[in-house]
N, C-alpha and C positions, 0 to 999 in steps of 0.2 A: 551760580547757575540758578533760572529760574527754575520754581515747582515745575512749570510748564515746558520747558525745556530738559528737567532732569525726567521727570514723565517720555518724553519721545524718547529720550538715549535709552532708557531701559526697555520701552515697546522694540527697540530696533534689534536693542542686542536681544533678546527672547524672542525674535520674529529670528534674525539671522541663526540663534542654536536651534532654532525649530527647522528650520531648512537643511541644517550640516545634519541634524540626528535623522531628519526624513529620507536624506541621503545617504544613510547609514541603514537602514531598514528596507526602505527600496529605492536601490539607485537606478539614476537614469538606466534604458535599457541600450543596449549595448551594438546593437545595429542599428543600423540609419532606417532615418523615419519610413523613407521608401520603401526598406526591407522590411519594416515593422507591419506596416500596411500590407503588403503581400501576403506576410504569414497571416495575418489577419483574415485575409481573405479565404485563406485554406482553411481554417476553421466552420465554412461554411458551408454544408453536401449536400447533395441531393437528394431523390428517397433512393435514389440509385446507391448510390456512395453510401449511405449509411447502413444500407441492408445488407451490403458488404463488407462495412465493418463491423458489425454484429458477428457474422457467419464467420468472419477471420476471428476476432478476438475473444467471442463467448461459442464457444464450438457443440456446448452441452448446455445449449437456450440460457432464452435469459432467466436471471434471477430474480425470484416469486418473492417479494413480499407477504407472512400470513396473512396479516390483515388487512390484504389487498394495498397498493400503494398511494400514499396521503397526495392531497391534490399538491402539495405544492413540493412534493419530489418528481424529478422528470430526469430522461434521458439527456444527453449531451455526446454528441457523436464527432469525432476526430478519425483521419485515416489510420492512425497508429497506436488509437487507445480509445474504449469508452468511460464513461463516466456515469454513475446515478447522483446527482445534483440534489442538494435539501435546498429553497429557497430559503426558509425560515432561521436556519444553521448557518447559511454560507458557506457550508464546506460542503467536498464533496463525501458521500456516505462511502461508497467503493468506486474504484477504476477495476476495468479488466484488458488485459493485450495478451497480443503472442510476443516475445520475446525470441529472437532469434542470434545466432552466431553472428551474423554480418551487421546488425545493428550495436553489439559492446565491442564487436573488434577492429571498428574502425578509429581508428587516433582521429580526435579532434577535440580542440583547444573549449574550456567552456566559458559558451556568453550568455549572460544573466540577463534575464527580460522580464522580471515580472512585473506585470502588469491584469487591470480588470480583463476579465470576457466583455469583449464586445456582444456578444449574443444577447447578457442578462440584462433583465432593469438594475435602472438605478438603486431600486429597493431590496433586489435577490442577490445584485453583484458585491461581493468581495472587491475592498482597492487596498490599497497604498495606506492609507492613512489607520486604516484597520488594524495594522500591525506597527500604527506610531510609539510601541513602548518597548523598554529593555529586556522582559523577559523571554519573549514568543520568539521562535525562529517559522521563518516559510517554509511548513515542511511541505514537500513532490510527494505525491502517493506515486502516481506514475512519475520514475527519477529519469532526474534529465539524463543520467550517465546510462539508461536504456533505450537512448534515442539519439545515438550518434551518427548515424547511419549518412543522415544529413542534416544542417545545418537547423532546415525549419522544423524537421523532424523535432528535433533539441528545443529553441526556441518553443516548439509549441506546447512546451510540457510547462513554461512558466507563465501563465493565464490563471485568475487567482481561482477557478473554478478546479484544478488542479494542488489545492495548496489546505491545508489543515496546519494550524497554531501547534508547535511542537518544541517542548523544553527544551534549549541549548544542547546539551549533553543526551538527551533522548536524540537527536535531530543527528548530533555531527559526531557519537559514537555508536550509539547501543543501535540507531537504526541504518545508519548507513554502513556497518558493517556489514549488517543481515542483508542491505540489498547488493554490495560486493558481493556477499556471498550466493545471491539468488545467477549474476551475470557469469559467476566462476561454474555455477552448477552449467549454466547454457554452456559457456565453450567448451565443458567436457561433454555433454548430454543432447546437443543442439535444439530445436526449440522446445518453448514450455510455452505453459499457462499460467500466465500470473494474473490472480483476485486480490487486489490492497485495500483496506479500510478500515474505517472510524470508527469505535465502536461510542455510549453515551451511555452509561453505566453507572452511576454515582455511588448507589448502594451495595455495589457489588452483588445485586441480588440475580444474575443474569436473564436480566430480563431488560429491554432497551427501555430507557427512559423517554418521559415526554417532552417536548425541545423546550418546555417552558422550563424547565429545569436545568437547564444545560449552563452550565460555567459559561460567561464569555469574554472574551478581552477585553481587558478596562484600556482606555476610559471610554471607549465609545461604544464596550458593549454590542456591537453587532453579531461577532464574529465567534461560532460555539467551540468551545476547547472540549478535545476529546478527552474520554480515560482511558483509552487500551488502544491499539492499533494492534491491524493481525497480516497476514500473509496467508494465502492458499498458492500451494505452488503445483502442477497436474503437468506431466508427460503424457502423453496418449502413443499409444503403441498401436501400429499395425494388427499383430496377432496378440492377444492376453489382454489382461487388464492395464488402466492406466499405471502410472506411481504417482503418488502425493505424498506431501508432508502440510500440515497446516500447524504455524504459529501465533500465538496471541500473546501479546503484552502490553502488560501495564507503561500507563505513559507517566512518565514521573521524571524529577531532573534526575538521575541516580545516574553516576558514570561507571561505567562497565567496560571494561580494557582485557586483553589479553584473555588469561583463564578463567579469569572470574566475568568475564564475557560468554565463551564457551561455556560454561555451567548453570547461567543465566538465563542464557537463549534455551540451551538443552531443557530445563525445567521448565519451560513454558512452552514446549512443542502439545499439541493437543489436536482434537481431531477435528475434523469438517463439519459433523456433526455439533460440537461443544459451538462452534462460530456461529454454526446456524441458530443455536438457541440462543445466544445472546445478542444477536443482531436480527431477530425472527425475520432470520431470507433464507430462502432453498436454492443454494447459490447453483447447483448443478439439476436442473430439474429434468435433463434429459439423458443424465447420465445413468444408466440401470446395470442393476450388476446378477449374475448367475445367484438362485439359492437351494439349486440340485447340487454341492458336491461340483462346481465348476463345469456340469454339463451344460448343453444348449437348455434354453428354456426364458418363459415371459421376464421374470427376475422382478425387483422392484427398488426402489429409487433407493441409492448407496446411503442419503445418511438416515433412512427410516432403519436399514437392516444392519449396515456395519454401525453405530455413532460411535464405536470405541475399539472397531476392530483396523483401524486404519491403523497398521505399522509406521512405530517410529524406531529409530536407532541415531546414535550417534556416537559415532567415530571418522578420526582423523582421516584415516586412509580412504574415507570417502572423499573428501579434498581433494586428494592426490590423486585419483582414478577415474572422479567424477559415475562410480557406479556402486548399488547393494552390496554390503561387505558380504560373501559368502558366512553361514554358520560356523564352523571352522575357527573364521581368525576373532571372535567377537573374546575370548579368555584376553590372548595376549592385546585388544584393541582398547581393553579397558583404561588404562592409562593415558589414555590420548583422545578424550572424547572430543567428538566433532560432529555436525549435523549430515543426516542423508534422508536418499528419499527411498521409500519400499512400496512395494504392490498394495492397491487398495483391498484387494481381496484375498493377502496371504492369509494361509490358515494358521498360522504362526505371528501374532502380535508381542515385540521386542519392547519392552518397554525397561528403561534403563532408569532406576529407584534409587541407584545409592551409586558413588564413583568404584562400589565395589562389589555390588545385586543386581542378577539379573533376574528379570519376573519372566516367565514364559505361559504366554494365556494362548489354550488353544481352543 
């Protein structure tokens, strides 16, 4: 064989393992082109449509960046989720939706589509080729398995404007547990509020880094890896205060199964506040809580006056009931930790320290 000849056979076979591994990362999508283009289409609202999904998904306004928001972060509006978009990052910073009972309890089969937003440039879109290596999974902040409702619904959660770089084992245990677990809390609890995001932290010094700092996928480097991802989860109630719980965790490949799952998550529940100052957004800015002693009155914004008064607990038999363990069974529930959600404004913060201490702050 010639040089010139053995030259082509190896371009070809390294063009064809570039094609099988890009089809391994992102394969074709899964509806026909026609259907692709449809959904595509609904990606697109009005000022009608999108004031609408604000008012549905973010119920307690939107979320304030401190230092006012950077030009090249923007809104991104879907009928069944929004999104705050970094161009600069390529990922999204948070999504917010309402989650409902009839959107995780519909059975339907899943079809993978990721693919760019058509909305973005060339230069702010996320693709395919961004995520050409072995280590990164596509992680959904908004998961497809909370949009079953219908078909596009699903599909429209895999647009890469939807998707943050997330370690194997972070991706398809430690966080898809947690959002099993957010769809279990809905069909006992019926709707929530669910806040997901990125946080960019490197130093651990909780303060949000500047994106020139930001890890990014090799080898093309566009695309910014996060350090932590978090959860804000909000029921809102008729009469009383809401319930929340908020989660943050570090992203790292570390695999977390069973109890030492449960023990993991539990140690990293934290408050609304703690998110806020690491990601400097006032995710609830119209949320106000009482600070007479629970009577009526002006009140003032929950994470200035609670940051660490937001009740956590965890135990099992939250699972099982889908509600606040009464006081009572928290002796015997000790054994069986598992996560729930409590009143933003109990006078009683549960904070669980050891599989064997309870601290009682009031």
């Amino acid at each position: 064989m010639t040089i010139k000849g053995f030259t082509t056979c190896v371009a070809a076979v390294l063009i064809s393992s570039a094609i099988v591994r890009a089809a391994e990362h992102c394969p074709d999508c899964e509806v026909s082109d026609a259907k692709r283009a449809q959904y595509d289409a609904l990606l697109n609202l009005n000022a009608s449509q999108k004031l609408n999904a604000e008012t549905r998904h973010i119920p307690y306004g939107m979320p304030v960046s401190a230092g006012g928001a950077l030009a090249h972060e923007h809104m991104l509006h879907q009928k069944d989720y929004v999104t705050w978009y970094d161009d600069d990052l390529r990922v999204p910073l948070w999504v917010a939706y309402r989650i409902s009972r009839s959107n995780v309890s519909t059975v339907r089969e899943r079809l993978d589509c990721f693919r760019r937003d058509p909305r973005l440039s060339n230069d702010s879109a996320a693709e395919c080729d961004d995520y050409f290596e072995p280590t990164f999974d596509q992680g959904h902040l908004a998961p497809n398995a909370d949009f079953k409702r219908t078909e596009s619904m699903m599909i429209n959660t895999y647009v890469y404007s939807n998707m943050t770089p997330q370690h194997k084992n972070f991706n398809e245990h430690t966080w898809e547990r947690l959002e099993s677990l957010v769809r279990m809390w809905t069909q006992k609890r019926g709707d929530l509020f669910v806040i997901t995001g990125a946080v960019f932290d490197q130093n651990d010094d909780k303060t949000r880094d500047a994106d020139n700092l930001a890890q990014r996928v090799p080898p093309r480097n566009r695309v910014a890896i996060p350090t932590h991802f978090y959860k804000i989860i909000i029921q809102k109630r008729l009469l009383g205060a809401a319930d929340s719980i908020a989660i943050l965790l570090p992203h790292d490949n570390a695999k977390h199964t069973g109890d030492a799952w449960i023990t993991y998550v539990t140690d990293h529940i934290t408050t609304i506040g703690e998110i806020e100052r690491v990601t400097g957004i006032d995710f609830l800015p119209g949320l106000r809580l009482p600070t007479n002693g629970g009577q009526s009155g002006r009140g003032q914004p929950h994470s200035k006056t609670l940051p660490r008064r937001i009740a956590r607990h965890s135990f099992r038999e939250v699972l099982e009931c889908g509600c606040p363990l009464p006081l009572s069974l928290l002796p015997s529930a000790l054994a069986a930790a598992f996560l729930g959600l409590m009143p933003l404004n109990v006078g009683v913060a549960i904070l669980l320290t050891s599989a064997a201490t309870l601290k009682i702050e009031f």
